[in-house]
N, C-alpha and C positions, 0 to 999 in steps of 0.2 A: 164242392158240388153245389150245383144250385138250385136243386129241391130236396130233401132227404127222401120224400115218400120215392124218387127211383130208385132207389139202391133196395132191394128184394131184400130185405133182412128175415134169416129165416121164421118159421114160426113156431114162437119157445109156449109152449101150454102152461098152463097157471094151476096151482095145486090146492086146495084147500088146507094148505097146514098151517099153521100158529104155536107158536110158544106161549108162555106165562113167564112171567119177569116181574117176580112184586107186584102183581096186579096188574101189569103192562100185556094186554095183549100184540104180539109183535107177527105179524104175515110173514111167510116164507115159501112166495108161490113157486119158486124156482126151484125147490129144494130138490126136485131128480137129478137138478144138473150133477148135483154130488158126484153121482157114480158115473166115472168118467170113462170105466169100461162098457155100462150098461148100452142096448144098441142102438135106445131111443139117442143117447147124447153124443155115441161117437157120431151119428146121422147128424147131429146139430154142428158137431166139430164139423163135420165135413162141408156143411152146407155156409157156414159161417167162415172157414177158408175162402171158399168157392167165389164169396161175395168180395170178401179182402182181397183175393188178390187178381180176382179181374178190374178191382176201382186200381190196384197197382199197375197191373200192365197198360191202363192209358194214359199213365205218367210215360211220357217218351223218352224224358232224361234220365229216367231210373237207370237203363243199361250203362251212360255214361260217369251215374251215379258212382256203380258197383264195381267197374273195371277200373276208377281212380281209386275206389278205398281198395280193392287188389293190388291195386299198386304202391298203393302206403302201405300194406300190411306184408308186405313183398320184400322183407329184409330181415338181417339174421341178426334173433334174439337170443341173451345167455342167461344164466341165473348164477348166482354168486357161487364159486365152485367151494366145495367144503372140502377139508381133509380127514381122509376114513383109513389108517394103516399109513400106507404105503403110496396109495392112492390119491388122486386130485379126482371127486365125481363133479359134474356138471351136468346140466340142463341147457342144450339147445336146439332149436328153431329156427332152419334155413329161410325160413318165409312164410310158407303157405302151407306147411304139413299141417295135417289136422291134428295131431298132437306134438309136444315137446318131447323130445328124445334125449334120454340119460346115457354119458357118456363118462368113460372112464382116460386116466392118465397118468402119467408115474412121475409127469415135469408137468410145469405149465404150458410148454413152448413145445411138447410132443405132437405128434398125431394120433387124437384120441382113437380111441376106441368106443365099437358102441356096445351099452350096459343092457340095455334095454329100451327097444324101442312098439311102445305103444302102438304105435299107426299098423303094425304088423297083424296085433290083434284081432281086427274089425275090419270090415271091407269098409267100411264107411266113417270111420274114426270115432264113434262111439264108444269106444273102450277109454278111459281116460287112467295115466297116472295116480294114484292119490299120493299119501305119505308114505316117505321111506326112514328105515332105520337098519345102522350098520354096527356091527359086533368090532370092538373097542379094536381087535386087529387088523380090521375091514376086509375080513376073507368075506363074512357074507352079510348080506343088505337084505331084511325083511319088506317087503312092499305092499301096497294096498292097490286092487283096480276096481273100477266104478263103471258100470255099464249104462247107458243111455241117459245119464245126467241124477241118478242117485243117490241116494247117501249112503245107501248100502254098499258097503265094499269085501272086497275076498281079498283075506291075504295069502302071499307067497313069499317062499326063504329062496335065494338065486344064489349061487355061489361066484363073488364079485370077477375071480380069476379066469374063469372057463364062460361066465356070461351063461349058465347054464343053473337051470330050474332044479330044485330041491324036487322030493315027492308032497313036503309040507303043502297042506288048504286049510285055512281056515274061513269060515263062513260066519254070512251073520252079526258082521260087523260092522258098527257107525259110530258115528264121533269119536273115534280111536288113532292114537300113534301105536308103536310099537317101543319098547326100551326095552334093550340086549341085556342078560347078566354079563359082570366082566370077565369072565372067560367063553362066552359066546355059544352056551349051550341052550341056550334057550330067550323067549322075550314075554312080557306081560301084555296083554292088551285086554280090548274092553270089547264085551258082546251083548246083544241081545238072545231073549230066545226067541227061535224061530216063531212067526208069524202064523195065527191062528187065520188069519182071515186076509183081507189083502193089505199084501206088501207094501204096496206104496200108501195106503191111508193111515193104517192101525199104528194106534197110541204109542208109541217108544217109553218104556215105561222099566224098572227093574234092571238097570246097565248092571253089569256084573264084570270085577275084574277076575281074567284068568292069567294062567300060565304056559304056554307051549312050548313042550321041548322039542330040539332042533331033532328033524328021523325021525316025527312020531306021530300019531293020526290025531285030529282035532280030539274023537270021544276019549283020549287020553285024557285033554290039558285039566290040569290042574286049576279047582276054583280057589280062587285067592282071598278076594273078598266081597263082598254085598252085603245088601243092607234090605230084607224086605219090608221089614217095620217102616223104611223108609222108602217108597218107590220112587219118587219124584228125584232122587240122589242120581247125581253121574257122577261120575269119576276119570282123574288121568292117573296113570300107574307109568311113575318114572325112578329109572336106578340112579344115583348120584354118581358123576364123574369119577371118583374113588371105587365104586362099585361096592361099598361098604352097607349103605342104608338102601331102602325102597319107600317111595313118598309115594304116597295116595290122596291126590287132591280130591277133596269133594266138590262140588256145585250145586244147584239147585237151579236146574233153567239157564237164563240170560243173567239171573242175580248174578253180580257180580262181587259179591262176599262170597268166601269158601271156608272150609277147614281143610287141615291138614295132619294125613295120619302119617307112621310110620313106623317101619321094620327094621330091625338092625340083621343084616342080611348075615353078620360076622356069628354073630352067637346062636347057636346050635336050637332048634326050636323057637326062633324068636317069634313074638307073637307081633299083630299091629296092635299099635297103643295110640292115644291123641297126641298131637303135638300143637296144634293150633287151633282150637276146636271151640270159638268163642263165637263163629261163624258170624263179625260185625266190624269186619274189613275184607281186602283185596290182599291173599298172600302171595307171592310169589316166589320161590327159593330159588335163587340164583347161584348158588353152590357153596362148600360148606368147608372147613380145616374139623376134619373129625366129629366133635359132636357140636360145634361151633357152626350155627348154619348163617347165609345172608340174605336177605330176604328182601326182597321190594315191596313195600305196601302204605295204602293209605289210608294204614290207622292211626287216627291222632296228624294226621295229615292230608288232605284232601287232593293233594297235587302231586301225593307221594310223597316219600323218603327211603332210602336204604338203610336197613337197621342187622345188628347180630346180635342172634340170639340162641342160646344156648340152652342144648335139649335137658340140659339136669335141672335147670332155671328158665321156662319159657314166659315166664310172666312179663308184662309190660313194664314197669318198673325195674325189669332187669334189663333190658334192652340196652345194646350201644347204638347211638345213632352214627353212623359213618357218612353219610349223606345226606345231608337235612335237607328238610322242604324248603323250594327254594321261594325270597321273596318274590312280589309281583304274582306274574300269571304266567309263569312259567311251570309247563308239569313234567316228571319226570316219569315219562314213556315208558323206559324200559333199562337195564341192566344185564349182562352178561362179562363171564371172567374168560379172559384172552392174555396170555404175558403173564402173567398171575398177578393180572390187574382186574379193575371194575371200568367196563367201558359201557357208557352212560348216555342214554338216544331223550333229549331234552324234545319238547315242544312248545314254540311260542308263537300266540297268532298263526297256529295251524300252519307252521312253520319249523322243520326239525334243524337240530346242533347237538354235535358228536364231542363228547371229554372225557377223557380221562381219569380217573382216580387210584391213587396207593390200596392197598388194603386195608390200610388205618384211616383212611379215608381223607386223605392228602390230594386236593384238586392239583392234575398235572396240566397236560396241554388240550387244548379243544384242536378236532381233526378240523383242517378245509377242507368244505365243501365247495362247490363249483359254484353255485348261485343258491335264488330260495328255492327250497324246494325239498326233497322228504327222503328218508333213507331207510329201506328194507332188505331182507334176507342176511342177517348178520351171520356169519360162520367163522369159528374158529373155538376150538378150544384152550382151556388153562395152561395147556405147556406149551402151545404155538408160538414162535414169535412174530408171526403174522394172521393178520385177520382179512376177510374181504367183504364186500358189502355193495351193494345196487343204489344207484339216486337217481335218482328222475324229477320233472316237473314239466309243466304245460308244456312249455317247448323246447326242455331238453330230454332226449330219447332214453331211456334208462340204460344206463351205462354202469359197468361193473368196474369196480376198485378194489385194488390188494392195498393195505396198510401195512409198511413193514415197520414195527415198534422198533426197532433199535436204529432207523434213520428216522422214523418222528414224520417220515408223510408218507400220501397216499399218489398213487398213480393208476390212470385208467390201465385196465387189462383188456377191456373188450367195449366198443364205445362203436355202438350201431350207425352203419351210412345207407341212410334210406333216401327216398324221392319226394325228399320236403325241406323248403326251406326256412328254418323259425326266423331267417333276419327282418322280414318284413313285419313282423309281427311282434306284440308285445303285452305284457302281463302284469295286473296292477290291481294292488290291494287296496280295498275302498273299505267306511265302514258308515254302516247305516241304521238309523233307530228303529228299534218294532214296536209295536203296537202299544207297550207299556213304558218304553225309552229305552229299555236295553240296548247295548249297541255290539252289532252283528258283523262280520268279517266275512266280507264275500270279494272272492279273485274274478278278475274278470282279464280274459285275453281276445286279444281281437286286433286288427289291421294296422299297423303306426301309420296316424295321421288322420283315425274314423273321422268322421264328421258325426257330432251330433245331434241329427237333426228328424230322431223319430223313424226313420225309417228303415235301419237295421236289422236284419234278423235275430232271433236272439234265443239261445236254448239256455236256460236256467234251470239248474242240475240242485240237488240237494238229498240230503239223506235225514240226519237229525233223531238217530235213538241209538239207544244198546251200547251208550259210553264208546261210541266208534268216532274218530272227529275222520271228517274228510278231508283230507291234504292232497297239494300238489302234484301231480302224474301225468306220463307223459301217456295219449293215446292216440293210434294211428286214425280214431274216428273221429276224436276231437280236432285232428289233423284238416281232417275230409270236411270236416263243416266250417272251418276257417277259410278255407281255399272256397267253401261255395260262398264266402262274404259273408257268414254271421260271428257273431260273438258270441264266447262262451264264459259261462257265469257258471261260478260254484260258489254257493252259498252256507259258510258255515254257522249252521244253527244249534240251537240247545238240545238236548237231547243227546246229542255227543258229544265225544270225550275231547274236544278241542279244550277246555278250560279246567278240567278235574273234574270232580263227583258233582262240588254245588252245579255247575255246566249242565251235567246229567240229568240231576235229580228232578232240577227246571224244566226240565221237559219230558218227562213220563208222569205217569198214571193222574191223579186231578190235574196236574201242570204240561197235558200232554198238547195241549188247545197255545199254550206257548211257541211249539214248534212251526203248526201252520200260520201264527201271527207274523213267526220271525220272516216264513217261506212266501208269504201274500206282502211283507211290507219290503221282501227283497225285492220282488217285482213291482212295484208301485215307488220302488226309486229307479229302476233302470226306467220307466215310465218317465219320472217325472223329471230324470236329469236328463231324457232326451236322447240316451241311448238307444230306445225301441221305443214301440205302443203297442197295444194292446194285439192287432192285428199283427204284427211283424213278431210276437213272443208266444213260445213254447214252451213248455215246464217237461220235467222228465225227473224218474227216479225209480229205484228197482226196491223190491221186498221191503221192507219198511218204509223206502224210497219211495216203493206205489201206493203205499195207505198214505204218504204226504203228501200228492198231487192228484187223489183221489178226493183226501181231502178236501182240499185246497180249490179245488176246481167245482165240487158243489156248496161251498161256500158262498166262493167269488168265479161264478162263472164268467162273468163282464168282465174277467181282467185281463183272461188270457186267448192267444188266438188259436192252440191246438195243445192238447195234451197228450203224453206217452207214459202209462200206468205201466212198470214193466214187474210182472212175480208179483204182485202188490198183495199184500194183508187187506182185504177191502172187508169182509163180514166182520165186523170186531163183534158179532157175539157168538161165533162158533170157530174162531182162530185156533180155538184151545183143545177141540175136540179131533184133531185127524194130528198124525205124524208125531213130530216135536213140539206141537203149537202149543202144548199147554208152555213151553216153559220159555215161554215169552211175557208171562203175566209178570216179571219184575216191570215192563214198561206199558203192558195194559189193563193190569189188573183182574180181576175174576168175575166179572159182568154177571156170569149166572150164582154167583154166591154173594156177591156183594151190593147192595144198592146202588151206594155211591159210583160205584166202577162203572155202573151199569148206568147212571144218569150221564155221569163222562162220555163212554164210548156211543151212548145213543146222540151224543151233541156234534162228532165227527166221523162216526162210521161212514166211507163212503158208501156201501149199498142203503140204507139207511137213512141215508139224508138226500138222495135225490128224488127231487121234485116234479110230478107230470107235469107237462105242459110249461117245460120251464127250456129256454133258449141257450143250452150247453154246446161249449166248445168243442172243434173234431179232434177225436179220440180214436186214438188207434193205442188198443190194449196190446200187452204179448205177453206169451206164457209158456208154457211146455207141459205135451200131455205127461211125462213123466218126472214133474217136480215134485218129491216127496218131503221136501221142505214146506214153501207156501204152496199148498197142494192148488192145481187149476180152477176150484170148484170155485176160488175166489174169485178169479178172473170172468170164468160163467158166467156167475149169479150178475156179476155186477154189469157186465156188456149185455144180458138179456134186459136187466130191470132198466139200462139209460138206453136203447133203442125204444122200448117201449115208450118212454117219457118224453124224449126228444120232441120237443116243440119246432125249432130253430130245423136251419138247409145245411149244417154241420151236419159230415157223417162217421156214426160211431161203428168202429169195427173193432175185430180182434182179429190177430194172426198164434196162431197157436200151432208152435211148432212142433215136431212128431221126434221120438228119440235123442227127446232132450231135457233136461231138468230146471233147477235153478239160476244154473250159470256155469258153475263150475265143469270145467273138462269138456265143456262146449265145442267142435270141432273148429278149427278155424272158419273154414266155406261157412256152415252155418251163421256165425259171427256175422262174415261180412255180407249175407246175404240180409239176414235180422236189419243190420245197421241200413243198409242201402236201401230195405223198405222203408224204414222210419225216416230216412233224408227223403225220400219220391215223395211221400206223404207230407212231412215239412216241407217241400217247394212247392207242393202246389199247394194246402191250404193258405201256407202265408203268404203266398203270390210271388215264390222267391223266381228269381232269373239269375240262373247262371253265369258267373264272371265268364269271358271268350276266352280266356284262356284254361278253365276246364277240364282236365281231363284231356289233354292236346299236347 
């Protein structure tokens, strides 16, 4: 645009309210936006769509946009099929259904049947899958559904044969799986109690594990365990392969230290008792011979090891290590027993590799992978002799593999043919200094044969907390902005799990200001080696994502030429008070009880550190009125306070979607509709044109 005063931004009223913070008095004139039912704000919602998306429809290419990402997203997706009985279930995705449909099979090479299919649900595909869990002879499959993108879900028992619904409900469920007893009478899971006030804001606080017998009404289920001495505890309640023990992991928030209780499910009254309860590692039990359990963690190892340890002796000094921590910077992902082996998901340079090991922990063979790139959805249990598994990367489409251990390789099963071509294209791992020398690993894919000479478009992606590293995958939208001639950059920074714990530690709570160094000096090498400039570069990232380039952006507003906050954490001193927010304080610490946290997050809060009268880049926020995760108030506060301040002819919007949350179970349509705004918006701020062949 080139004046901002014409864009009608609505008119958001100012409050008199103020906090105290150690003597800090802190303003908080937006504070109504909070209540996202109330009728002053859904007026605001409405008037601030209104604005969004009539600056969208004079984008003329947007149409052409949205019918090319329909047409890359227009191919049929699978999920790694598991074996439950008798049964082969899978997950798939003809193209454009708005949800993924669970199907069942008795061969591979059958014609499936359908288990359950979601889209059924909802006229408008709002109903989403969650987690499923299936009774050891896979007669029946517990499931979880999630209505208009929240975390609250309801579960249901279906009986896998008939494809037909139990009378079982259970409500009041989140952040919960389900785990079967092994004769399949019943399963554990985790609830809250119902909601005093509204659903989607109020505290998640006192998780409680229960018990539900199969035939029986929720006010039966049996409470198993909780802790109210302890609120701030969650919990996962899983039965061991054997079906002998019940493990009750604990947590606390995003910490990613736990303990570990457990039940011997064998002996007749047995009570839970501690099993790992030192809570100053990462435990993981990966399955056990009796009371001999194996366990993945990184205690005494910061990049992991696989150790056994035995429940009559669980002390450290008794430990057998079966897989040591490996040299270099290599960390060890992940663990699961298939063959009655340890198959072992390595990471190096954000970079995965699959191997082998005995159970004495005898390195055998490493699986081939296709290229670099990342490997997810492992299924297969301990007496299988095959296992299957998903890999993907930029520009290979994620494809599904069966591994048959007694021939020692892997073969695609289901290897998607869509309407793109990756041979033009190519993906290249750089690495670049930040702010203090560290040196950072950021992929970048784009056109063989770029020129560069500054004038490329450029979307620079990054996440960077919560021990998550971002790896390689393929996406049908990162498709779409290749073919519109930019390049795409992912930037792995500290804060995630790309390097192990030290990786982590580097970048939360005092060392959070690490992360946006790493995210501001990734952009100021694609700057200065000539790949883009400042005008041709756009930054993006979702829920932690969007406190990075929230960040980032009133930092160094002069570096970038359009920004996309998506879910973003932007108020860091009231994260803590709506939903799950508080139990994000392992990577922001506790602002209202701590000093120091609170001199921290007041240095990169985004609503907080923006400047009136200060010349910011166009921003187009997103959000969903029903994300009970990073609740929208975030998104608000922050797009009222930079309209206001907005000096500069950038214009700052928000699109705020309607029956939708944080991401998850997102319909398709919506997806591509979401994406194909944020591309109209990238072409015209950064003055992008169109390749002619387009969309043609």
């Amino acid at each position: 645009m080139s004046d901002a005063t014409k864009l009608p931004y609505p008119e958001a009223k100012k409050v008199p309210q103020a906090d105290d913070f150690f003597g800090t008095r802190v303003a908080d004139p937006y504070r109504w936006l909070e209540d996202s039912d109330a009728p002053e704000t859904r007026q605001w919602i409405d008037a601030e769509n209104a604005v969004t998306f009539d600056y969208l429809s004079q984008v003329p290419e947007r149409a052409r946009i949205k019918a090319r990402l329909t047409t890359l997203w227009n191919y049929e997706r699978y999920g790694p099929p598991s074996r439950e009985g008798s049964w082969y279930i899978f997950a798939r995705n003809t193209g454009l259904q708005q949800q993924p449909v669970v199907y069942k099979a008795k061969d591979l090479t059958a014609v499936p049947d359908v288990l359950i299919d979601p889209n059924t649900l909802s006229t408008d595909g709002t109903v989403a899958l969650g987690a499923m869990a299936f009774t050891d002879d896979g007669r029946y499959m517990a499931y979880s559904l999630a209505e208009s993108g929240s975390d609250w879900v309801e579960w249901h028992v279906r009986d896998v044969a008939t494809s037909a619904d139990r009378p079982d409900v259970v409500k009041w469920s989140k952040f919960s799986g389900a785990s079967w007893l092994k004769d399949g009478s019943g399963f554990y899971y985790n609830r809250y109690a119902p909601p005093k006030g509204e659903a989607l804001q109020e505290l998640n606080r006192n998780q409680k594990v229960f018990f539900h017998k199969r035939g029986t009404t929720q006010d039966e289920d049996a409470l198993v365990y909780e802790r109210p001495d302890e609120p701030d505890w969650g919990f996962a309640a899983n039965v061991t392969e054997d079906g002998r023990f019940l493990l009750i992991t604990q947590t606390e928030g995003t910490d990613h230290r736990n303990r570990v209780f457990i039940r011997d499910l064998a002996a007749a009254g047995g009570r839970i008792g501690p099993f790992l309860d030192a809570f100053d590692a990462t435990y993981s039990v990966v399955g056990n011979d009796g009371d001999t359990f194996y366990v993945l963690t990184n205690k005494d190892a910061p990049r992991f090891r696989l150790v056994a340890i035995s429940l009559s002796n669980p002390a450290p000094d008794a430990w057998r290590t079966l897989v040591p921590e490996a040299p270099g910077k290599a960390v060890l992902e992940g663990a699961t027993m298939v063959n009655d082996q340890f198959v072992t998901l390595w990471m190096t340079d954000a970079r995965h590799a699959v191997r082998l090991y005995t159970l004495d922990g005898q390195a055998g063979e490493e699986v081939t992978l296709p290229t670099l790139g990342s490997v997810t959805g492992f299924t297969g249990r301990r007496a299988h002799h095959e296992m299957f598994y998903a890999f993907g990367s930029f520009l290979y489409p994620t494809s599904v593999y069966r591994y048959d251990f007694a021939g020692g390789r892997s073969e695609a099963v289901r290897k998607p043919t869509l309407a793109f071509d990756p041979g033009g294209y190519e993906t290249a791992q750089v690495f670049y200094p930040s702010k203090d020398g560290t040196r950072i690993p950021m992929f970048l894919t784009c056109k063989k044969g770029l020129q560069r000479n500054g004038l490329n478009p450029t979307l620079l992606y990054g996440y960077g907390g919560f021990n998550i590293p971002t790896l390689p995958a393929f996406s049908p939208a990162a498709a779409g902005w290749l073919e519109m001639g930019g390049i795409y950059a992912v930037a792995n920074l500290r804060g995630g799990g790309e390097y192990g714990q030290e990786w982590y530690d580097a970048g939360r709570l005092q060392n959070k200001q690490n992360v946006f160094d790493d995210f501001i000096a990734a952009a100021e090498y694609l700057v200065r080696e000539q790949y883009t400039s400042t005008p041709k570069l756009a930054i993006h990232g979702g829920s932690n994502g969007g406190l990075l380039v929230g960040a980032c952006m009133t930092q160094r507003p002069d570096l970038f030429g359009a920004v996309l906050p998506a879910v973003g954490v932007l108020d860091m001193l009231r994260f803590d008070k709506f939903t799950i927010g508080w139990a994000w304080r392992s990577d922001y610490g506790q602002p209202d009880k701590n000093n120091a946290d609170f001199d921290a997050v007041m240095r990169y809060s985004p609503l907080h550190t923006i400047e009136p009268g200060t010349n910011y880049p166009a921003t187009l926020v997103t959000t969903g009125d029903h994300d009970d995760r990073v609740v929208p108030l975030h998104s608000f506060k922050f797009t009222a306070t930079l309209q206001a301040a907005q000096a500069g002819p950038a214009p700052i919007l928000i699109r705020i979607e309607t029956k939708a949350g944080h991401g998850a179970g997102k319909p398709t349509e919506k997806v591509i509709e979401e994406r194909a705004d944020m591309y109209g918006f990238l072409l015209r701020e950064l003055k992008m044109t169109l390749p002619e062949a387009f969309a043609k």
